[in-house]
C-alpha positions as YAML, in Angstrom:
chain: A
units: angstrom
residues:
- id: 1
  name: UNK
  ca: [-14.91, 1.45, -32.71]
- id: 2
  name: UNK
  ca: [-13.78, -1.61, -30.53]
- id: 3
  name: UNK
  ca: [-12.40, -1.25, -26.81]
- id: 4
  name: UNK
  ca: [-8.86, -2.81, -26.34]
- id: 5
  name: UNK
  ca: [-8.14, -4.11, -23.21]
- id: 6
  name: UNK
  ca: [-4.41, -3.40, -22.21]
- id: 7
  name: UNK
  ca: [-3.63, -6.34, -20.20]
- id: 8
  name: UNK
  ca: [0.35, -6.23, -20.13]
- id: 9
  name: UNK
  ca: [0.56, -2.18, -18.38]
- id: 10
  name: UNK
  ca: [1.16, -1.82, -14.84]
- id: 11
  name: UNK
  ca: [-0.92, 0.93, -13.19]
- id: 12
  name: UNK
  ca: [1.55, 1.23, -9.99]
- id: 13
  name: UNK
  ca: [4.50, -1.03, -8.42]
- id: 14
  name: UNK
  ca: [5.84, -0.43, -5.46]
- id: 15
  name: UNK
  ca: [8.13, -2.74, -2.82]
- id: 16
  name: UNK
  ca: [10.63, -2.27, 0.15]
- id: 17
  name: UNK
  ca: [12.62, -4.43, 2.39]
- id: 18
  name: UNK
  ca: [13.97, -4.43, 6.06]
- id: 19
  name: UNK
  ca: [14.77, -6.90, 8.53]
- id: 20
  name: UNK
  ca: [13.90, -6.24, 11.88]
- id: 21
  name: UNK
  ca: [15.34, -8.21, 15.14]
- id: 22
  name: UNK
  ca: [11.98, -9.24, 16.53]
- id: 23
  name: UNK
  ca: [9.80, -11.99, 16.90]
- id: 24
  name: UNK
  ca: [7.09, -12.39, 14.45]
- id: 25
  name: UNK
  ca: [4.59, -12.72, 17.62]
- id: 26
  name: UNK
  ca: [5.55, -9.16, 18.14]
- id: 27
  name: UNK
  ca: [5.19, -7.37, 14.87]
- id: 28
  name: UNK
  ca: [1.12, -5.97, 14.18]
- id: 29
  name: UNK
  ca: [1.20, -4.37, 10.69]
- id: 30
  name: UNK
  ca: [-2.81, -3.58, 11.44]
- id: 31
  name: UNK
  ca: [-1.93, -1.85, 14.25]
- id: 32
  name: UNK
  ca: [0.77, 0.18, 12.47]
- id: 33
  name: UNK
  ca: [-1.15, 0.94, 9.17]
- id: 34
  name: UNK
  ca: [-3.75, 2.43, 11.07]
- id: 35
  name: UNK
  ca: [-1.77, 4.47, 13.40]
- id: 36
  name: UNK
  ca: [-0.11, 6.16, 10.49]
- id: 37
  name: UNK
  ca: [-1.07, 10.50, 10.54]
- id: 38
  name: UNK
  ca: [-2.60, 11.30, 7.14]
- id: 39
  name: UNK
  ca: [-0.04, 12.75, 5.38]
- id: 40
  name: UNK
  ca: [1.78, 9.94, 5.77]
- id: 41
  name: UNK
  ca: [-0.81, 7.21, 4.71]
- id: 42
  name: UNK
  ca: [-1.15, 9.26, 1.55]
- id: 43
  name: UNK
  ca: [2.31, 8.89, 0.68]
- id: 44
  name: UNK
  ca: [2.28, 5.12, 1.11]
- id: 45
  name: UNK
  ca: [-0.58, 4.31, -1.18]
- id: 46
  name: UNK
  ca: [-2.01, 4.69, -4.94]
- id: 47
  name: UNK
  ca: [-4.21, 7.59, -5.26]
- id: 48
  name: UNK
  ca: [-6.75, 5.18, -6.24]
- id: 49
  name: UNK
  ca: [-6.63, 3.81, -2.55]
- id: 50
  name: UNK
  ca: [-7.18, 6.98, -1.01]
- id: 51
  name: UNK
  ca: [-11.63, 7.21, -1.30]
- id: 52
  name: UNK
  ca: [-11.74, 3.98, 0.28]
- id: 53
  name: UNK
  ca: [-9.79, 4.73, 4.01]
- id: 54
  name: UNK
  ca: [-12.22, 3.85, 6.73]
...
């Protein structure tokens, strides 16, 4: 038996869109990733992504 490597299938794809009225300067994704409550952070990312939150 051989292993095929599936190379065209997409595990997960996910995007959204919004303009906000604000400087660039002014917007800290870091900040807000990591100031997300848990429930919410688990609805915003694969369940692959989950183990490796520090």
């Amino acid at each position: 038996m051989t292993d095929i490597i599936r190379t065209d299938l997409v595990l997960s794809q996910s995007a959204f869109c919004h303009v906000i009225n604000v400087p660039i300067e002014q917007v800290d994704t870091d900040k807000w990733l990591f100031s997300l409550a848990e429930a919410e952070y688990q609805r915003c990312v694969p369940p692959a992504a989950l183990s490796r939150r520090t």
